[in-house]
C-alpha positions in Angstrom: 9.8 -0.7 -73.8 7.8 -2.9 -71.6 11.0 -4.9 -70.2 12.3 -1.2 -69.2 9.2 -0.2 -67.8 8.8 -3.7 -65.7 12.5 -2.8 -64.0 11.5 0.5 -62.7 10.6 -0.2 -59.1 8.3 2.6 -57.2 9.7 5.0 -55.2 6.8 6.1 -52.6 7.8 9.5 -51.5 11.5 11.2 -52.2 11.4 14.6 -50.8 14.8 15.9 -52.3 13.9 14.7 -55.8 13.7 11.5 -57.9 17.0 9.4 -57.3 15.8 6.1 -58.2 15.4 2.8 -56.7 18.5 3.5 -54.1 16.9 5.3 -51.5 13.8 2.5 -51.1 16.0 1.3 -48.1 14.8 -2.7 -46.9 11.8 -1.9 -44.6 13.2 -3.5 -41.4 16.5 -1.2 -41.9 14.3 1.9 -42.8 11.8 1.1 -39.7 14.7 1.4 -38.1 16.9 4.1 -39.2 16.0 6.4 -36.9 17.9 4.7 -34.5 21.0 4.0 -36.4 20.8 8.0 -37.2 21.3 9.0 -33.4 23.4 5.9 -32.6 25.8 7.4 -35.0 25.5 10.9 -33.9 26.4 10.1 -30.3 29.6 8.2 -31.7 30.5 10.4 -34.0 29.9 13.3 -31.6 31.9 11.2 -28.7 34.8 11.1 -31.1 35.0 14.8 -31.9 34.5 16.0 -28.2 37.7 13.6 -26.9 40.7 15.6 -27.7 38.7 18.3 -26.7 38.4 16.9 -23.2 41.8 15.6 -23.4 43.2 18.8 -24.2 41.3 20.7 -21.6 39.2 22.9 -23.9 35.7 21.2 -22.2 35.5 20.5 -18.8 32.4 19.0 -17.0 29.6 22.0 -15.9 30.9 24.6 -18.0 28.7 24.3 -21.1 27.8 28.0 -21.2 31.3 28.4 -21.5 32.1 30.1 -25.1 35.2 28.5 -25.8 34.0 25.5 -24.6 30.4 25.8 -26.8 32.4 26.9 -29.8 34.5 23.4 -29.7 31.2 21.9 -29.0 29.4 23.1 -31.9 32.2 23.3 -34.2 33.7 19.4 -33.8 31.1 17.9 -31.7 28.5 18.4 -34.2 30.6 18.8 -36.9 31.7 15.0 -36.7 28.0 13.9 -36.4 27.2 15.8 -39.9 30.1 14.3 -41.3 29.4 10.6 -40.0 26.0 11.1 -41.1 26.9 11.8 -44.9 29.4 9.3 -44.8 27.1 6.6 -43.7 24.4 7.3 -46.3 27.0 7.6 -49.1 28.4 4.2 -48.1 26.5 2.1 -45.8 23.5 2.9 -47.9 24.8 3.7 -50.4 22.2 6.4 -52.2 23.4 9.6 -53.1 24.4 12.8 -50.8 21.6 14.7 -52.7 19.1 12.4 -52.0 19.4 13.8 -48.3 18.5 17.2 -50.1 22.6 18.5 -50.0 21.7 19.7 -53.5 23.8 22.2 -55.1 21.4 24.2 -56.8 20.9 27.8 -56.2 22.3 26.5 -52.4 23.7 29.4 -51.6 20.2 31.6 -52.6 18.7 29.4 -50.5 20.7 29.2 -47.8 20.5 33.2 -47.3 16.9 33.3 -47.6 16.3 30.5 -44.8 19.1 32.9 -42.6 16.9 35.8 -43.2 13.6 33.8 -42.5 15.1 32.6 -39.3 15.8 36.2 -38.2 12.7 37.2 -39.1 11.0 34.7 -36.7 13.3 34.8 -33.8 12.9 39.0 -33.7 8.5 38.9 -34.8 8.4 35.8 -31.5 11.2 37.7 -28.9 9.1 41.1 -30.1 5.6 39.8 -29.6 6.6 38.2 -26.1 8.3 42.1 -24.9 5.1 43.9 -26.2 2.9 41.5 -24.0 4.9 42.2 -21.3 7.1 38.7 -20.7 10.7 40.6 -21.4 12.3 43.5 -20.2 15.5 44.9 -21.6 18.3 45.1 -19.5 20.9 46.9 -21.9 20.7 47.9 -25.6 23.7 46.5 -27.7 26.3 45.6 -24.6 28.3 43.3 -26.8 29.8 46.6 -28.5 31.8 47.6 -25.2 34.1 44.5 -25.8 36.0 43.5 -29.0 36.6 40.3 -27.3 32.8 39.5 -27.2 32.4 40.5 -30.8 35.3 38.4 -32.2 33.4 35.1 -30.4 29.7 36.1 -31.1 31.0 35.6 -34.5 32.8 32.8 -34.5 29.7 31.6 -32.8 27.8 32.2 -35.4 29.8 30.3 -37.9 29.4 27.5 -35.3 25.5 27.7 -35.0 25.5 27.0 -38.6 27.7 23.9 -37.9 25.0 23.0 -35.3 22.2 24.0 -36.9 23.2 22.0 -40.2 24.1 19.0 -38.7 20.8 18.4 -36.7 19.2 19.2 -39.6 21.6 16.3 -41.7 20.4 14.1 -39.4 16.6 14.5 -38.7 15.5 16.0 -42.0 18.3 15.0 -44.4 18.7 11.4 -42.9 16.0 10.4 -41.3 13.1 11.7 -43.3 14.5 11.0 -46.7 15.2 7.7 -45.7 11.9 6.9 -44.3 9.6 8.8 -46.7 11.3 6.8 -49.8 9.7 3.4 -47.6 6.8 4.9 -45.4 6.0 7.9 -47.1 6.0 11.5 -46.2 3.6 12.1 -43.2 5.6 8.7 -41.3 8.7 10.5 -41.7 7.6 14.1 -40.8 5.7 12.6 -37.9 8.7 10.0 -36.8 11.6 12.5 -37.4 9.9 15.5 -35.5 8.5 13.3 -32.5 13.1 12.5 -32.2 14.0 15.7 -33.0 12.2 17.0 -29.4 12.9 13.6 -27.2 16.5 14.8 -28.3 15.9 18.0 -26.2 13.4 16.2 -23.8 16.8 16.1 -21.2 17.9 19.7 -21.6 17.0 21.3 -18.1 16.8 18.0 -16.5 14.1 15.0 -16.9 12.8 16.4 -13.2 11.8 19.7 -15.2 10.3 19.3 -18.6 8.6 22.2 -20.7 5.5 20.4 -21.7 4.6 23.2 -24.1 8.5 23.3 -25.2 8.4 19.8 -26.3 5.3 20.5 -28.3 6.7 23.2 -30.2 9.9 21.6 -30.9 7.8 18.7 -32.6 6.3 21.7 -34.3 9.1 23.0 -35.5 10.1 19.8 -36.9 7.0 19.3 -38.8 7.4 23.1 -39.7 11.1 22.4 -40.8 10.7 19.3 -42.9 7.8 21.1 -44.6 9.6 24.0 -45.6 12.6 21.5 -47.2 10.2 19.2 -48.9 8.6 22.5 -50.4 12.5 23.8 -51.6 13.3 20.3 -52.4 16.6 21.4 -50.4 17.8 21.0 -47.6 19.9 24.3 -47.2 17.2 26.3 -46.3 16.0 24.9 -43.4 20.4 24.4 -42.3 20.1 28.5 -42.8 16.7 28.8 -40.6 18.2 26.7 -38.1 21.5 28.6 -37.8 19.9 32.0 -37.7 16.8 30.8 -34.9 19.8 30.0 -32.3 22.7 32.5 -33.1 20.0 35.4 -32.9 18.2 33.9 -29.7 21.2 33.2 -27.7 23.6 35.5 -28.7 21.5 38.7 -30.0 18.8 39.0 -27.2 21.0 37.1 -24.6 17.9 34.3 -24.1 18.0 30.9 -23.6 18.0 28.6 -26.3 15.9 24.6 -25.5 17.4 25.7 -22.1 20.6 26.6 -22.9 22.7 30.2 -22.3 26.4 31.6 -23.5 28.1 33.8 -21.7 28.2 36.4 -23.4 26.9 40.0 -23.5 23.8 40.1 -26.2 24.6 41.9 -29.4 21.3 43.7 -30.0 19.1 44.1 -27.2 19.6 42.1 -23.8 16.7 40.6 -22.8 15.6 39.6 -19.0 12.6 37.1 -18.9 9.8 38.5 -15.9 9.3 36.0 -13.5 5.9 37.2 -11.9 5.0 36.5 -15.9 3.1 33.2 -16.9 5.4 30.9 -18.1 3.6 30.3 -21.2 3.7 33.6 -22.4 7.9 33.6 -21.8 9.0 30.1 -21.6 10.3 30.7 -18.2 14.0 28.8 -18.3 13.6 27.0 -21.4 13.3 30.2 -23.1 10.8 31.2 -26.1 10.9 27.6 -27.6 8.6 26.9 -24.6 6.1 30.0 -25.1 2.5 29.4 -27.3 4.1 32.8 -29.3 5.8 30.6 -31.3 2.9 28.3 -30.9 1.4 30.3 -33.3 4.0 31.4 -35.4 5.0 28.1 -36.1 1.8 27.0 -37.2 1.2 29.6 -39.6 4.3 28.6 -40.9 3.5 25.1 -41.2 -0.2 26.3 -42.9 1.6 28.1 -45.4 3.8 25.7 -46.5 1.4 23.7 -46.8 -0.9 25.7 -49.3 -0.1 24.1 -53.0 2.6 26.8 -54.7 1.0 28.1 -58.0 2.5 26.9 -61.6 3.6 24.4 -64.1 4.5 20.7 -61.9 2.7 22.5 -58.1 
């Protein structure tokens, strides 16, 4: 009993549940992960945009373009997830579940992050209207064209491609890795500080959304809190997926700067410009307005109040 006990070596902080001694990566290596992380990405994400390029399908200045955003989100980021997964599987060789790719109740908890992302796209885009930042252009335009519909759906089955790989990366990746070494508040801090200097570049280094930036490091605190409370990471893929798809494509705003062309499915929203920017988000869109400020740190407060039972 005592030789068994001896070989058991502590595992600091695993947020996806107990896998054993694997995911303690070397220190140095773990310190550094981060980097590897988006090293691969950009590889990996290099590699799935070629043909595209090659073939035509993306050209340079037309990334509002649907077909072109589709490819984008579909192959671009899909390669990244999949380098990602393959790296931890075999360069570090820990487990895909440690990175919280669980199988349990997945598809329960995928749906209930999709609906929780709804529900805080529309309570921030309907707060911002009531005070006045938004006006509404046209009510459900997207139904005049089958054409629109067939790709707003097909978008959406590329969001979740997008939104699952960044979340692979930063909170499956990065954070697992480091929290096993550093523990949990390193790896929420470290993962969420990337996650916005990822987006730092989107409407040009000349033009940054100070309060943007903030609440994208908000939202990755808010994002790894709500997987380390699921123990999952399909929740937060599921949030992720719904917050853009519903942004961009149902109330026609920009997304970390971002826009389709495409009519918006619900309600098309124009943003006032004799409005403060901090109530709207101005061109960065409501990422960048201290509504979701707020709503993101109530989020983050109650996921951090203790859940009530046996093991909380």
């Amino acid at each position: 009993m005592t030789d068994k006990v001896k070989k058991i070596r502590p595992i600091k902080a695993q947020p996806f549940g107990d896998y054993g001694p694997a995911p303690r990566l070397h220190p140095v290596y773990a310190a550094l992960v981060v980097v590897v992380a988006v090293f691969v990405m950009v590889i990996a994400q290099g590699m799935g945009m070629m043909p595209g390029v090659l073939l035509g399908i993306i050209e340079q200045g037309d990334g509002n373009n649907p077909n072109a955003m589709l490819y984008l989100l579909v192959f671009g980021f899909g390669m990244a997830a999949i380098a990602s997964m393959l790296w931890v599987r075999f360069v570090e060789n820990r487990p895909i579940a440690s990175m919280g790719l669980r199988k349990e109740a997945a598809l329960s908890r995928f749906m209930r992050g999709l609906l929780l992302g709804f529900a805080f796209n529309a309570i921030a885009v309907f707060v911002i209207f009531a005070l006045g930042g938004y006006e509404i252009v046209a009510i459900t335009p997207a139904l005049q064209s089958s054409t629109a519909l067939v790709m707003i759906g097909l978008l959406f089955l590329g969001f979740i491609v997008q939104g699952s790989s960044e979340e692979i990366l930063m909170r499956g990746w990065v954070m697992s890795a480091m929290a096993a070494r550093f523990g949990l508040v390193i790896a929420i801090a470290v993962n969420s500080s990337v996650f916005a200097l990822l987006h730092i570049g989107n409407e040009g280094l000349d033009h940054i959304n100070w309060i943007a930036m903030a609440n994208i490091v908000l939202v990755g605190v808010f994002l790894s809190l709500y997987a380390i409370r699921e123990t999952s990471l399909l929740g937060v893929c599921g949030f992720h997926a719904a917050w853009n798809w519903l942004m961009s494509l149902g109330f026609g705003l920009e997304v970390s700067g971002q826009t389709v062309d495409l009519p918006a499915l619900l309600v098309d929203f124009d943003t006032k410009t004799d409005v403060v920017d901090w109530l709207t988000g101005s061109t960065f869109g409501p990422e960048g307005s201290i509504v979701v400020s707020i709503l993101l740190f109530a989020g983050c407060l109650w996921f951090l109040v203790p859940k009530k039972g046996k093991g909380s």
